[in-house]
N, C-alpha and C positions, 0 to 999 in steps of 0.2 A: 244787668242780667247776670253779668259773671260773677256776683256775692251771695244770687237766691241760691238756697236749697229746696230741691225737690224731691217731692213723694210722687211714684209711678204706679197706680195700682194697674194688675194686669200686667206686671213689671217682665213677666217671665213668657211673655203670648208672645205671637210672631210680629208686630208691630211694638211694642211693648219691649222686648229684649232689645229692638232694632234702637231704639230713642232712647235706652239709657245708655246702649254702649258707646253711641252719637257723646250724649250729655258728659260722660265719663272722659273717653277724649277731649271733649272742649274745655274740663277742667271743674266741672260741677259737682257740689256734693248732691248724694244721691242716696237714696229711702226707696227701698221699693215693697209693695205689700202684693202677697201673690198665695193662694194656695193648690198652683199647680194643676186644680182639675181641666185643665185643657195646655196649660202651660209645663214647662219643662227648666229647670235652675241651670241644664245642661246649655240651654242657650246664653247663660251670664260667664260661664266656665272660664272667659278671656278677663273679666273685670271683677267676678265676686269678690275678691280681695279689696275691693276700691269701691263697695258701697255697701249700706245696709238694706240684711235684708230679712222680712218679717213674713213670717211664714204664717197666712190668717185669711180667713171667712170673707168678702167682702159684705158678705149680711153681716157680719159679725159687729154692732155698732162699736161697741169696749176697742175692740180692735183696731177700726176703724179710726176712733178715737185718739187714738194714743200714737198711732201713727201718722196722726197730722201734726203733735205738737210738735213746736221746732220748728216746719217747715215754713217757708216765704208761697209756694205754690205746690198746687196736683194739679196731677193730671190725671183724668180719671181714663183709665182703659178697662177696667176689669168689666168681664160681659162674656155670654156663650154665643160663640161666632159659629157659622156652619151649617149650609142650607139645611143638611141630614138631621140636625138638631132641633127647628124651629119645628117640623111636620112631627119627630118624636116627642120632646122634651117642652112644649109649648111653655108649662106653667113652671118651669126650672125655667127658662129663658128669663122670663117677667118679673120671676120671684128675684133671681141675681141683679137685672138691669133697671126693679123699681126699688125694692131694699137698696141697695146698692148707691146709687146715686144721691138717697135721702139722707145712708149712712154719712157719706163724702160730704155734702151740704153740712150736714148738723155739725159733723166733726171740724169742717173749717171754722164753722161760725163759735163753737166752745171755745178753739184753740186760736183763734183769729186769725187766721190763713184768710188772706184779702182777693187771689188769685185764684181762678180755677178755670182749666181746659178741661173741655169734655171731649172725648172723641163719640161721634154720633155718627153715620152710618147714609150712606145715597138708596137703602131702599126706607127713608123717609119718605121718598118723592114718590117710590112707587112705578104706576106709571104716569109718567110725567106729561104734562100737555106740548111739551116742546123742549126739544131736542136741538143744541145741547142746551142742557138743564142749568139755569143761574141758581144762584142760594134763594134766591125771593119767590120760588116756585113752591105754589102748593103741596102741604105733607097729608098725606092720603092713606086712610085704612079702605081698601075698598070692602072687602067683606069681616067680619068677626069673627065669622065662625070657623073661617079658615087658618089652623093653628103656624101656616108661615108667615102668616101677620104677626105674632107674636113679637121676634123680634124685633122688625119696623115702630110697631107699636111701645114696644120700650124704649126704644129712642127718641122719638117723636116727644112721650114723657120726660125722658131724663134732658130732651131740651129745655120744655117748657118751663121743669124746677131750675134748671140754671139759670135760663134765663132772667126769672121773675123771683130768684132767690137773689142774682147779679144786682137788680138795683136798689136794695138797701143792704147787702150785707157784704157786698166785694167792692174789691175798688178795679176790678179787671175779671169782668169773663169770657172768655173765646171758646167757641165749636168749631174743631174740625169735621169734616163729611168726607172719608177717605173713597173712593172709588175702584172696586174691585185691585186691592194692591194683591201684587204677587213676589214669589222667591223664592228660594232655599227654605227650607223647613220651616211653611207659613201653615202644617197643620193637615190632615188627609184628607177634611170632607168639602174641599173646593173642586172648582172643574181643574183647572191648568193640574193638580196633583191627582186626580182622580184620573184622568184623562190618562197620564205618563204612567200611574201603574196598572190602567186597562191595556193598555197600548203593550206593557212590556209582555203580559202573558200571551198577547194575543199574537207577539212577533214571535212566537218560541215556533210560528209555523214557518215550514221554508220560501212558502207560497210570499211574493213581493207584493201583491194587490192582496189586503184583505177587504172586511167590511167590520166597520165600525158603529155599534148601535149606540146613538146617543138620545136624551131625551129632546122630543121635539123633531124640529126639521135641520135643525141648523143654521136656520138662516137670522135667530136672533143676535144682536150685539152688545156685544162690552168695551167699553175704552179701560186696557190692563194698565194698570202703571206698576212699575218695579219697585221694589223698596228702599233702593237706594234712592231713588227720584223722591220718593214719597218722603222721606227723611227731610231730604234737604226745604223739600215746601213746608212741613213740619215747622221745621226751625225756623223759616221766614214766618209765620204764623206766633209762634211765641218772643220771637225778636221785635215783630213791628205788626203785630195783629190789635184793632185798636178793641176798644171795650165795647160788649152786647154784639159784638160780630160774630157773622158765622161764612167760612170758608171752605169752598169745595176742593183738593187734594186729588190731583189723579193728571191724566192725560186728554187728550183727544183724539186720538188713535182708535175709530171705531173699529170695530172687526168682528166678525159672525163668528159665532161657534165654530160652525163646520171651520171653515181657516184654519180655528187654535188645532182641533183636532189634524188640522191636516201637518200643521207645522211639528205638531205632535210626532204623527208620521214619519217625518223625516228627518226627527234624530233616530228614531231605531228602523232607518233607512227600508220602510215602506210608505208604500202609495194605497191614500184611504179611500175607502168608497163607503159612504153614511149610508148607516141604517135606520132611518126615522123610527123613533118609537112614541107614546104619548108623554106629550109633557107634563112635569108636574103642576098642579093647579095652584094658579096665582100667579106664575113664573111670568117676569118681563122681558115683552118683546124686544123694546130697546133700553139704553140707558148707555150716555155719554155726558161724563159734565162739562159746561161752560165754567172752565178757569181764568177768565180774565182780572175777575178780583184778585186773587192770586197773583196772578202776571205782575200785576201793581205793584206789588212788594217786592218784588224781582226775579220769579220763578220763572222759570224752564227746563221742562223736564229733555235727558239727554238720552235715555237709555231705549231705544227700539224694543219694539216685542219680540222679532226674531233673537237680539240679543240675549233681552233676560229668559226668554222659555228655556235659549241653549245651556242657559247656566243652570236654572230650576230643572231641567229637566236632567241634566246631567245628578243634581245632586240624590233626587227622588227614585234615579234608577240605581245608585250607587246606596243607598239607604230604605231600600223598599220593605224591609224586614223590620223596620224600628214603629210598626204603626201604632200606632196608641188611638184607644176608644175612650170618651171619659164617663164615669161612674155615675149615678145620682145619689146626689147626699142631702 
């Protein structure tokens, strides 16, 4: 592993910057192909110097192309993340994550790149028949028409071309399924960072008890994993992840909305009282994954949720003014 060169598209996203700055440290050369529309280069600022970096379209196939030659492995990350995004930008989601995946495919198979990691996404599952969720759990569109399927829907695809492109043209494919990662500058239209910059205008009252309107009741859940946890399963994943597998990435730390909101609360030292409002449609009740496969390879995540929100939220309130929306092109 410490001879492969790797290409990272999505190299410059919140997961994405995380895993080359990882690869960089561990002494890896590094390609990354990025053109910013949800991504920032401000995130590479500690290593630009220590890799290349190609500023391109992932629809862009020429691009695509030319940025695999040379390479031992990708990692495919480029994709438009962001609940706010799937309900607006349905056919920009699908168009980036089915283009996208075909380009990465064609281009290894031109260039002969044998390896390829997809990063694929836990609303595969949807809603899952059980809790917590293993990787052999059914992947589910429930309705069509509903443009937050969109998303799900693209990954679900850019599984199934890995996978059934993996057995004759790779000699090694792996999916990760990262589950709700959070952190420092992971992006604005998640809950944990949407949550800390509702939280800040709304502490500017003197009042200690506010009320907080979230969508829903709050009693849904997420198992959050932090990004330094998520990195490190990562890296077990392409150290000793075997061929045609797929591995789920996260915690099992469930925890209801209302909670995060309330933990929320209490870094800008108020006490929440939830305002139900209607949730949006499709939204999942629960969702925790089973990481035992994981476990296998030697993961354990270290990082508490109280720990990472304090740092995430610390950063989100100290940076609430950098928020960037992204364009359609």
């Amino acid at each position: 592993m410490k001879n492969k060169k790797y290409l990272i598209t999505g190299g410059t996203g919140f997961i994405g910057s995380a895993l080359v700055k990882r690869l960089v440290k561990d002494g890896y050369a590094i390609r990354v192909l990025d053109n910013d529309i949800r991504g920032a280069k401000d995130r590479l600022k500690d290593v630009y110097d220590k890799i290349e970096f190609i500023g391109a379209d992932i629809r862009d196939a020429n691009a695509v192309r030319k940025a695999c030659a040379g390479m031992d492995s990708v990692t495919h990350l480029a994709y438009i993340n962001g609940t706010e995004y799937f309900y607006k930008m349905p056919e920009l989601v699908l168009e980036v994550g089915v283009k996208g995946i075909m380009n990465v495919i064609d281009g290894c198979i031109k260039e002969n790149v044998k390896e390829l990691i997809l990063a694929s996404s836990s609303e595969v599952y949807q809603t899952a028949e059980k809790i917590p969720t293993d990787e052999t759990a059914s992947l589910a569109i429930p309705d069509p028409v509903n443009p937050r399927y969109s998303y799900g829907a693209g990954k679900i695809i850019s599984e199934l071309l890995a996978l059934n492109y993996g057995r004759k043209h790779f000699n090694r494919v792996l999916i990760f399924r990262p589950h709700n990662i959070y952190g420092p500058d992971m992006g604005w239209e998640h809950v944990v960072p949407q949550f800390v910059l509702r939280m800040k205008e709304l502490s500017k009252s003197k009042d200690r008890n506010i009320k907080f309107p979230i969508q829903g009741t709050g009693k849904q859940t997420r198992a959050f994993c932090f990004i330094d946890d998520f990195i490190n399963g990562l890296m077990l994943v392409l150290e000793r992840g075997e061929h045609m597998n797929i591995y789920n990435i996260g915690t099992m730390e469930e925890m209801s909305i209302e909670k995060v909101a309330e933990e929320v609360g209490k870094y800008f030292g108020k006490k929440v009282e939830i305002a139900p409002e209607k949730p949006a449609e499709g939204s999942t009740l629960r969702r925790c994954p089973d990481i035992a496969k994981l476990e296998k390879l030697g993961y354990k995540p270290k990082i508490s949720f109280k720990e990472g929100l304090r740092v995430t939220a610390e950063w989100y309130d100290k940076n609430s003014d950098k928020i960037k929306k992204i364009k359609v092109k």
